[in-house]
PASE-717466 format. One record per residue: residue number from 1; residue in one letter; z negated, x negated, y negated of N, C-alpha, C, O in turn. Coordinates in steps of 0.001 Angstrom, whole numbers, plus 500000, padded with zeros to 6 digits. Atoms other than C-alpha are relative to their C-alpha. Layout:
BEGIN
R    nr   rest     n.up   n.east   n.north    ca.up   ca.east   ca.north     c.up   c.east   c.north     o.up   o.east   o.north
R   NUM      A        Z        X         Y        Z         X          Y        Z        X         Y        Z        X         Y
...
END
This chain:
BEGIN
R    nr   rest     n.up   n.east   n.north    ca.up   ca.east   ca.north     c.up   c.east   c.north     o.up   o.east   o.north
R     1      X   500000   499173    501196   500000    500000     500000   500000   499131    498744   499429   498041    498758
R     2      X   500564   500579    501545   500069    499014     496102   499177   500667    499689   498937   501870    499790
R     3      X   501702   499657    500591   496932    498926     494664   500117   500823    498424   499092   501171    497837
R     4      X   500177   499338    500785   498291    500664     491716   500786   501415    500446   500840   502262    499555
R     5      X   499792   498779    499447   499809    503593     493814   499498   501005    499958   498331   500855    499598
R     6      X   500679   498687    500533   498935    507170     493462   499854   500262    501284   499221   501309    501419
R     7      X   500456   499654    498722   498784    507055     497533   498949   499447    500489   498220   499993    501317
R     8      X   500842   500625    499670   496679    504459     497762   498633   500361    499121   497647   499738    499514
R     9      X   501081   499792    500455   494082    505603     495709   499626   501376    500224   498451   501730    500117
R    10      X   500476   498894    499298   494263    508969     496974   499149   499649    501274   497976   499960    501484
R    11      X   501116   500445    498779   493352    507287     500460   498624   499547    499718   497617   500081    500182
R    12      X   501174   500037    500548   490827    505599     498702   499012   500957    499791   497861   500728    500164
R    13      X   501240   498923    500819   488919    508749     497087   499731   500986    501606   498652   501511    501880
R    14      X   500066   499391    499083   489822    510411     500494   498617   499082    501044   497811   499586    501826
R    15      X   500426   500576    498710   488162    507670     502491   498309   500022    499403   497449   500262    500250
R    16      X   500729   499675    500481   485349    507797     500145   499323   500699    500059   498153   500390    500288
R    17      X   500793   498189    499444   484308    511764     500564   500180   499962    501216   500309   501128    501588
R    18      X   500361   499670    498434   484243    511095     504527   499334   498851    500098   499349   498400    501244
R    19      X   501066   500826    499189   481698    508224     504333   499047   500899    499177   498132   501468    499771
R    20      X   501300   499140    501080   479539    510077     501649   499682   501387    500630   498587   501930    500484
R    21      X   500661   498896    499227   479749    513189     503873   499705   499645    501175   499238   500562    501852
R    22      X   500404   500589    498755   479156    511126     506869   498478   499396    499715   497805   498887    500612
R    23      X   501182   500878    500571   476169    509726     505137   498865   501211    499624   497661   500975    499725
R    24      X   500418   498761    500428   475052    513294     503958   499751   501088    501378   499316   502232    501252
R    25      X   499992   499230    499168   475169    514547     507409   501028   501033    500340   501050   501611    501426
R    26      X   498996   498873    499782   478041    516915     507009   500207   501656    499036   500781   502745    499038
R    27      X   500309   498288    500972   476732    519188     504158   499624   499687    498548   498894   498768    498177
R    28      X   500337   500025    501261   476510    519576     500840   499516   499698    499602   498490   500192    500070
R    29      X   501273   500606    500295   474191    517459     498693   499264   501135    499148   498042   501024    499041
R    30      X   500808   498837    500913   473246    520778     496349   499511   500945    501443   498442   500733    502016
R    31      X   500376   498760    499784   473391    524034     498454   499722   499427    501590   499083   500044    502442
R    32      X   500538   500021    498093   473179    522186     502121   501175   500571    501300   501212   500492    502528
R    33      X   499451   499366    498809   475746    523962     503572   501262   498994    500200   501802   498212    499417
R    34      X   499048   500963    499713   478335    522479     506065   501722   499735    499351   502452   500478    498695
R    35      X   498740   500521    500793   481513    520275     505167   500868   499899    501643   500572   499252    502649
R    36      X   498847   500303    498863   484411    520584     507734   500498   498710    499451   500459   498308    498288
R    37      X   499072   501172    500025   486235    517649     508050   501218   500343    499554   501738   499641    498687
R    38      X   498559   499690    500401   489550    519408     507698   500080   500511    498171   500986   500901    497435
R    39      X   500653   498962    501602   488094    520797     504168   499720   498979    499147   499618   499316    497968
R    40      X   500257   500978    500725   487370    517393     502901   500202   499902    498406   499451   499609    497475
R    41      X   499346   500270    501343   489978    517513     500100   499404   500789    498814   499399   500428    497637
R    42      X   500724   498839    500916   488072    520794     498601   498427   499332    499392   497492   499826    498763
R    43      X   501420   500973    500211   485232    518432     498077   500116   499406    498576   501237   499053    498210
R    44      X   500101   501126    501535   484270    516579     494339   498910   499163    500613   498234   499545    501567
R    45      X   500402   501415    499899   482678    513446     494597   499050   499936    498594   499569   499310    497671
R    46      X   501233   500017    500967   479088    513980     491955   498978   498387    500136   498930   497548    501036
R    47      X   500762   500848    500478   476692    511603     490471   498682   500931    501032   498741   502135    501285
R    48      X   501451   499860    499609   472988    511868     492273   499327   500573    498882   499072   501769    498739
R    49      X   500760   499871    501473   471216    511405     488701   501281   499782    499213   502034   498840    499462
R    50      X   498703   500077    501314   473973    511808     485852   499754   498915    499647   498639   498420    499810
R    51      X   499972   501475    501074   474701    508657     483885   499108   500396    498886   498316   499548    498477
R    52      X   500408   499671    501097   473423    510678     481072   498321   500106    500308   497409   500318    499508
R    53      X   501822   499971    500043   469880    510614     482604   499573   498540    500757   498505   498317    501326
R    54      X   500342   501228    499671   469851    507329     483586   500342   499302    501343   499796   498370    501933
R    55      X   499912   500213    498313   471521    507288     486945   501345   498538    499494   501835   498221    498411
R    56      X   499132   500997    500042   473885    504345     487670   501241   500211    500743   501387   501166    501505
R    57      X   498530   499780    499220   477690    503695     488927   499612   499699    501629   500576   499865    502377
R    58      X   500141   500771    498446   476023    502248     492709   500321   501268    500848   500045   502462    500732
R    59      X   499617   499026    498867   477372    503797     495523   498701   501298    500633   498883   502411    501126
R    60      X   500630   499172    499177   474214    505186     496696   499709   500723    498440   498653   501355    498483
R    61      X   500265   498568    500593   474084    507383     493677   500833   501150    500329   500419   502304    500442
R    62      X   498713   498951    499608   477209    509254     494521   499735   500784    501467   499185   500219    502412
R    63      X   500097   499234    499121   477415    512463     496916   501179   500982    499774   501907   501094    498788
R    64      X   498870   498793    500255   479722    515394     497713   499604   501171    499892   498700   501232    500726
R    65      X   499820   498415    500608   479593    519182     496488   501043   500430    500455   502145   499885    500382
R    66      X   499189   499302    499592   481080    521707     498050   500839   500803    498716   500377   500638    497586
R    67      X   499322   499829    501143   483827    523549     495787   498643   500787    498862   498101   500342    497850
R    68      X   500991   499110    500626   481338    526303     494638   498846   499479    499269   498360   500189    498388
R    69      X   501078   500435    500545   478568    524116     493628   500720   499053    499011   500323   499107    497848
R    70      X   499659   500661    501432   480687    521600     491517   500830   501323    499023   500877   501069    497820
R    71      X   499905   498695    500525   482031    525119     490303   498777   499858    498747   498948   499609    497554
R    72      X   501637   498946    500289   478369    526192     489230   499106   498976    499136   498562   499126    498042
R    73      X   500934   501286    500726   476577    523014     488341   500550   499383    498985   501757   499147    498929
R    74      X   499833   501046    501009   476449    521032     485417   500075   498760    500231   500635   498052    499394
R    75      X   499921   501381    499538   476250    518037     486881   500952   499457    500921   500905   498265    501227
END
């Protein structure tokens, strides 16, 4: 791939929301409920603690939200 590709960084963000829901158990970091695998793409990729409250860019702040909750939430 090129690293400035619009495929390769899709894989990227893709490969991303299946370790963070692999890491999460399979479910939502707000409401809890489960993440199909095939459903991945319906997924956003959230901050833990917002930047704006003091959270940082490190991987282990980041989690996934199901559509409805990055819907709903402010954060």
């Amino acid at each position: 791939y090129d690293i400035n590709s619009l495929s390769y960084k899709g894989n990227q963000i893709q490969g991303l929301k299946y370790n963070l829901a692999l890491k999460q158990g399979w479910r939502c970091m707000h409401c809890q409920n489960p993440i199909l695998q095939q459903d991945i793409h319906r997924h956003d990729i959230h901050y833990m603690k917002p930047l704006q409250f003091g959270g940082t860019h490190d991987m282990n702040n980041l989690g996934i939200k199901c559509h409805n909750c990055s819907e709903f939430s402010p954060y």
